[in-house]
VMD Tcl script that draws the C-alpha trace (Angstrom):
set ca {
  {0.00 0.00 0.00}
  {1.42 3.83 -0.94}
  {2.39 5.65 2.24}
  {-0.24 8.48 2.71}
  {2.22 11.80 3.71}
  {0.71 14.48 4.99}
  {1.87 16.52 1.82}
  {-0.62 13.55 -0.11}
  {-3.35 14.71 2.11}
  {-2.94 18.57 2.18}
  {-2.91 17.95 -1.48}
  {-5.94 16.32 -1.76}
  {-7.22 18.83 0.58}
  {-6.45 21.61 -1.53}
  {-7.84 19.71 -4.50}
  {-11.19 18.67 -3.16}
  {-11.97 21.45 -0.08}
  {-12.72 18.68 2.16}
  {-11.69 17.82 5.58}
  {-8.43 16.45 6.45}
  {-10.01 13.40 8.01}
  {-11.55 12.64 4.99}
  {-9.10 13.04 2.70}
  {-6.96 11.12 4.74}
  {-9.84 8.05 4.54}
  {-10.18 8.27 1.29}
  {-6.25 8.42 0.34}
  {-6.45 5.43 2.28}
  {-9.35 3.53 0.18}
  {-7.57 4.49 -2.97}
  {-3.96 3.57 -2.32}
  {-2.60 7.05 -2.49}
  {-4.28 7.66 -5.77}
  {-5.23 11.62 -6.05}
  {-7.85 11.32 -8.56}
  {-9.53 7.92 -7.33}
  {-9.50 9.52 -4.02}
  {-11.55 12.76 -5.52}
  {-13.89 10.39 -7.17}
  {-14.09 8.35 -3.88}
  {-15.45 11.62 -1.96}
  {-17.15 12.34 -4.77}
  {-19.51 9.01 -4.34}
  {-19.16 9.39 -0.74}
  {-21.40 12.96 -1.08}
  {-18.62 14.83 0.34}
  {-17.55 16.89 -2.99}
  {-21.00 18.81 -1.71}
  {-19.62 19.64 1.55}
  {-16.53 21.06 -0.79}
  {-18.48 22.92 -3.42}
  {-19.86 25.66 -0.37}
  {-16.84 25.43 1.51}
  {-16.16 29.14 -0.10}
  {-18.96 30.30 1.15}
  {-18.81 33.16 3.58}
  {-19.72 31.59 7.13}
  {-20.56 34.44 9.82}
  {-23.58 33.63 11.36}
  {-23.98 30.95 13.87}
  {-23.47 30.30 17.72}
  {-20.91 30.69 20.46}
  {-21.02 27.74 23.36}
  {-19.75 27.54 26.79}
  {-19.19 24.42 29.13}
  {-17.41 23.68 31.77}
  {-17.19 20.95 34.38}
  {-15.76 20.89 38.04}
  {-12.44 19.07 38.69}
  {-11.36 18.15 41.83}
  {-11.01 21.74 43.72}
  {-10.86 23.54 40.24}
  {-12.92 23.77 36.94}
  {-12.45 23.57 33.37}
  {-14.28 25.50 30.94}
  {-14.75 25.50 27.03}
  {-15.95 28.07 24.71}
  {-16.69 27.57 20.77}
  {-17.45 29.70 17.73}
  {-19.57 27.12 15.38}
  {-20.36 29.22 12.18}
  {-22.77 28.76 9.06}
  {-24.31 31.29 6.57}
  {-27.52 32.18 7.95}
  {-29.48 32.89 11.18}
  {-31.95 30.67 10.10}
  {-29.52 27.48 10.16}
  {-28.49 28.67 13.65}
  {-31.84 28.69 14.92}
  {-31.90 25.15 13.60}
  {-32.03 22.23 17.19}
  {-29.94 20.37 14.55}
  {-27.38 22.83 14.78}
  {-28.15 24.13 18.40}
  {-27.04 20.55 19.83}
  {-23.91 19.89 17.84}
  {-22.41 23.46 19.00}
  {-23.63 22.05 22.52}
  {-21.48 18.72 21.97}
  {-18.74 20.44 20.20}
  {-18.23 23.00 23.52}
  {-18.22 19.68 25.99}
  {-15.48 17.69 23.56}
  {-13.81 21.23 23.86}
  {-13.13 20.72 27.45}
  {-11.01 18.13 26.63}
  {-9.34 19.41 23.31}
  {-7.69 22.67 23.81}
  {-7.43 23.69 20.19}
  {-9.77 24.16 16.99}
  {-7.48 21.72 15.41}
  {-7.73 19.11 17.82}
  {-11.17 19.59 18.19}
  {-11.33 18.56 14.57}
  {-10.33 15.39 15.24}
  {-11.96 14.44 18.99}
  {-14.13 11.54 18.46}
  {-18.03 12.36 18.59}
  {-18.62 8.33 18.48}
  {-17.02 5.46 17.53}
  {-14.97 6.09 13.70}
  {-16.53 9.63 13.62}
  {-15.06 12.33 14.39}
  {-16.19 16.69 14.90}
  {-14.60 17.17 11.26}
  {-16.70 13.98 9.63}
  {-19.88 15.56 11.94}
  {-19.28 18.78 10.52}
  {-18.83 17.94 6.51}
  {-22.13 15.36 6.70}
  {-23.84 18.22 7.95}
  {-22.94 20.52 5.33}
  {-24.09 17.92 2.99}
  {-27.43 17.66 4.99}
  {-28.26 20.79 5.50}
  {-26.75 22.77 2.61}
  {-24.60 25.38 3.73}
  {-21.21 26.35 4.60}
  {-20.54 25.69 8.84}
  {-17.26 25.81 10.14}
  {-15.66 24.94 13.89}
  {-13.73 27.96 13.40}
  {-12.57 28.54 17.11}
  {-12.11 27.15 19.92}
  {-10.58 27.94 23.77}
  {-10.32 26.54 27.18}
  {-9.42 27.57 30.29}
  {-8.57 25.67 33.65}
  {-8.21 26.36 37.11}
  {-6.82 23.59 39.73}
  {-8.44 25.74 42.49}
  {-11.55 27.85 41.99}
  {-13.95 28.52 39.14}
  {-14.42 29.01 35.59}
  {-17.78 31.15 35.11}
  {-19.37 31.70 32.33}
  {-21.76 34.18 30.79}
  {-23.57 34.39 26.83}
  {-24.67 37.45 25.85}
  {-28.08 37.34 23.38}
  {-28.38 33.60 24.80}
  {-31.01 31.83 22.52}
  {-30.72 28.76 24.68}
  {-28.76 27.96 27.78}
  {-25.09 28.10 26.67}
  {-25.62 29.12 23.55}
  {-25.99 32.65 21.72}
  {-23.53 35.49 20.09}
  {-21.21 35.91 22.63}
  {-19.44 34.20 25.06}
  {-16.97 34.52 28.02}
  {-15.24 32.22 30.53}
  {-13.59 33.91 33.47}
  {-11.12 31.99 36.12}
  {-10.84 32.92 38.90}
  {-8.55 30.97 41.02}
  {-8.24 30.64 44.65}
  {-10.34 29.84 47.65}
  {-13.22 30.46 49.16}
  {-17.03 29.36 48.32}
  {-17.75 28.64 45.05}
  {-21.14 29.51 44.55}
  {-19.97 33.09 45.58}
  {-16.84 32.45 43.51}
  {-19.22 32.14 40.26}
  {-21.13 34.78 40.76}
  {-18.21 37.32 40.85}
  {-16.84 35.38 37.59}
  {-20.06 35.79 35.58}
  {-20.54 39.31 36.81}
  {-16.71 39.88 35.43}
  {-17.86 38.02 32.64}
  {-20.55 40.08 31.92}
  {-18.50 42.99 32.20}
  {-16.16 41.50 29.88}
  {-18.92 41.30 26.92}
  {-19.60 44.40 27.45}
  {-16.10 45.99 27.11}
  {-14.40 43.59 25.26}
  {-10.75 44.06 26.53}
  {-7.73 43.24 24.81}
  {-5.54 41.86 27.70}
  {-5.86 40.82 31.03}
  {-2.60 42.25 32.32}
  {-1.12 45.44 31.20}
  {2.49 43.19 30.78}
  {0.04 40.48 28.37}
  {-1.17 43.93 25.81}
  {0.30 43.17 22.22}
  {2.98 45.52 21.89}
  {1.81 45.88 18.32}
  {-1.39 47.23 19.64}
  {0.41 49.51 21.70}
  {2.58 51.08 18.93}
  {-0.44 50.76 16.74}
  {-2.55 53.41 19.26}
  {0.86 55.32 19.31}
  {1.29 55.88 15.96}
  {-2.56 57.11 15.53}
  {-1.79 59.41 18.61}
  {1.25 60.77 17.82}
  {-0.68 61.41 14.30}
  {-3.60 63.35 15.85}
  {-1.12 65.23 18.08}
  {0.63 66.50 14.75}
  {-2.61 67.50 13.33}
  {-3.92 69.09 16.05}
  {-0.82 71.77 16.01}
  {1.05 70.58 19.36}
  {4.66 71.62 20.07}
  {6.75 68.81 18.37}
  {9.14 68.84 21.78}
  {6.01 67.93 23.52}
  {4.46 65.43 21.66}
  {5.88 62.20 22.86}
  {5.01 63.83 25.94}
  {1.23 63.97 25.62}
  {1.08 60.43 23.67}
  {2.72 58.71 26.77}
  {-0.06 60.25 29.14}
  {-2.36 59.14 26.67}
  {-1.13 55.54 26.09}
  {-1.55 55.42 29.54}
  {-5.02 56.01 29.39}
  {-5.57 53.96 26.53}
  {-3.65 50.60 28.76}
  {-6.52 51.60 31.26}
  {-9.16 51.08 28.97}
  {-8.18 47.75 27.02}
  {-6.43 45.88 30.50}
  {-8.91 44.29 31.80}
  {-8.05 44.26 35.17}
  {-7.40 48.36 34.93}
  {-11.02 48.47 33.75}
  {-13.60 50.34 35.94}
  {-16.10 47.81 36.61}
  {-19.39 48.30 34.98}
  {-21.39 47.82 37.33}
  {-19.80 50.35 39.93}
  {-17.15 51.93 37.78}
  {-15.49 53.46 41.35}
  {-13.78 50.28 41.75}
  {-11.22 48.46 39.37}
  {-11.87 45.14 37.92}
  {-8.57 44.38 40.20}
  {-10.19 45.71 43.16}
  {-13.25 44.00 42.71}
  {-11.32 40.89 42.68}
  {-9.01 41.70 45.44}
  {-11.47 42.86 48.21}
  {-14.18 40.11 47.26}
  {-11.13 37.71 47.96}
  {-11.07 39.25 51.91}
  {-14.50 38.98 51.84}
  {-14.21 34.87 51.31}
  {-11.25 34.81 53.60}
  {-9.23 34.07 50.23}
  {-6.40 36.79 49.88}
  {-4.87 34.85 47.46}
  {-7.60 35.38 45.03}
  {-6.68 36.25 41.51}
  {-8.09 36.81 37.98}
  {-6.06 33.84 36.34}
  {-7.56 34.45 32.73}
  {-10.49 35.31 30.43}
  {-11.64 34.41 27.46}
  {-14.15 36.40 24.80}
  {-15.64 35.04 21.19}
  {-18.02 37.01 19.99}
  {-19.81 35.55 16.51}
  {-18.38 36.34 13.25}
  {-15.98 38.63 15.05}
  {-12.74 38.92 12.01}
  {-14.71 37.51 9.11}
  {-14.90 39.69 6.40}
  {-18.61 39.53 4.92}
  {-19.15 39.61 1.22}
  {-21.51 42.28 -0.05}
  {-24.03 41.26 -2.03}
  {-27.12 38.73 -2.03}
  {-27.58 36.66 1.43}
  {-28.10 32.64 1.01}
  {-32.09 33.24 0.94}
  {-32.03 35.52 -1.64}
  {-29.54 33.46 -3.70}
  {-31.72 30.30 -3.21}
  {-34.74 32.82 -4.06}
  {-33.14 33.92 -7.62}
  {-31.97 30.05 -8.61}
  {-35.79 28.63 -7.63}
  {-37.51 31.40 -9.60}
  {-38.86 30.91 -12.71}
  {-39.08 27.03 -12.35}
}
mol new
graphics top color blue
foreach p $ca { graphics top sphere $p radius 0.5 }
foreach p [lrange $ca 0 end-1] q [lrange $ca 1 end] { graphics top cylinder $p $q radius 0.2 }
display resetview
């Protein structure tokens, strides 16, 4: 039998726009053979999951999970994408972002997410493609993130929930330390609530990109130019500024939203003496919010293209 390499497979990949797993099987089935292989997914019904795959994918759900281990928790968030609203409103859909946010508390990344088992010799990926072919639309497992604490909790909130765990965006928060937990996760989702509403860029001021930061500088120092200050004094004024600007993307600098004359920090910090848990820290967040990144196409939505290809029949 021909070895399958994983240049074979990225080239059948390329070739055929269908999952890894897949090509991989049928590779496999065809001894190597590129073209058999195409006409093996082909018969399989796959080449539809491949003919949509460019198909802009921006609507769909976010999901949360998480599960208690030990003293800590673990929690999972996923973005599970397809072209319309409608499909995401669809229980079909609903429960397979549900089952791909529990696999992702196991599977820290999209990519091994692809490949967790769903049930025996079927995997997210082969899931994913048979429902494209069902359903008849692009979907993607585009992200995926977990975090874990081995003392404490992982909250969670979703903003525009349209069932429990599910909706357009979603946040885990872990806090880790001691102290009771049901008081624990209500901090954490009020954080995380926070969090969805002012979508911060780091948690730390030492964890902000420092391309961000020279990003905001450069548009600063910019402004300062056109606004006619003394060249001598501009870095000056853009320090004080980027200042400012570390304030309002750090999460833990934040003002909390929900009494803005204490600190996300300080929230944290005297909720910890509260609990008798001084040791209480924000140990990491995480935000997705749908279609955040993906650049939509102009032009006619799904419906309407369905609309314009059943007309006239």
């Amino acid at each position: 039998m021909a070895e399958i390499t994983a240049a074979l497979v990225m080239e059948l990949r390329a070739k055929s726009g269908v999952g890894m797993m897949d090509c991989k099987k049928a590779l496999q089935e065809t001894d190597g053979d590129i073209n058999a292989a195409v006409d093996w997914l082909r018969a399989k019904g796959l080449s539809k999951a491949a003919k949509k795959a460019d198909r802009v994918a921006a609507e769909g759900l976010v999901a949360v999970a998480s599960k208690e281990v030990g003293a800590g928790e673990v929690g999972a968030a996923i973005e599970f994408n397809a072209e319309t609203d409608f499909v995401a409103r669809n229980e079909l859909f609903q429960n397979a972002a549900k089952r791909f946010a529990q696999l992702g508390l196991e599977h820290a990344t999209v990519e091994g997410l692809h490949g967790a088992e769903l049930e025996a010799g079927k995997t997210v990926q082969d899931e994913v493609t048979g429902m494209i072919a069902t359903i008849g639309e692009n979907m993607q497992l585009r992200r995926a993130a977990r975090l874990s604490v081995d003392e404490g909790v992982v909250a969670s909130y979703v903003h525009n929930a349209v069932s429990p765990g599910l909706g357009r965006i979603g946040v885990l928060v872990a806090l880790h330390g001691g102290g009771d937990k049901t008081a624990l996760r209500e901090l954490g989702r009020k954080i995380a609530m926070h969090v969805a509403a002012t979508a911060p860029l780091s948690l730390n001021t030492d964890d902000l990109d420092p391309a961000a930061i020279e990003k905001e500088r450069q548009v600063l120092t910019e402004k300062a130019k056109e606004d006619g200050r003394p060249e001598n004094m501009i870095a000056k004024i853009v320090d004080g500024q980027i200042a400012k600007f570390q304030k309002d993307v750090v999460l833990s600098k934040q003002p909390f939203v929900m009494n803005p004359d204490v600190t996300i920090e300080q929230l944290v910090a005297d909720t910890g003496k509260e609990l008798g848990a001084p040791g209480l820290h924000l140990a990491g967040f995480v935000r997705l919010a749908l279609g955040e990144g993906v650049e939509k196409v102009e032009g006619p939505d799904f419906a309407s293209e369905v609309a314009s290809m059943t007309s006239g029949q």
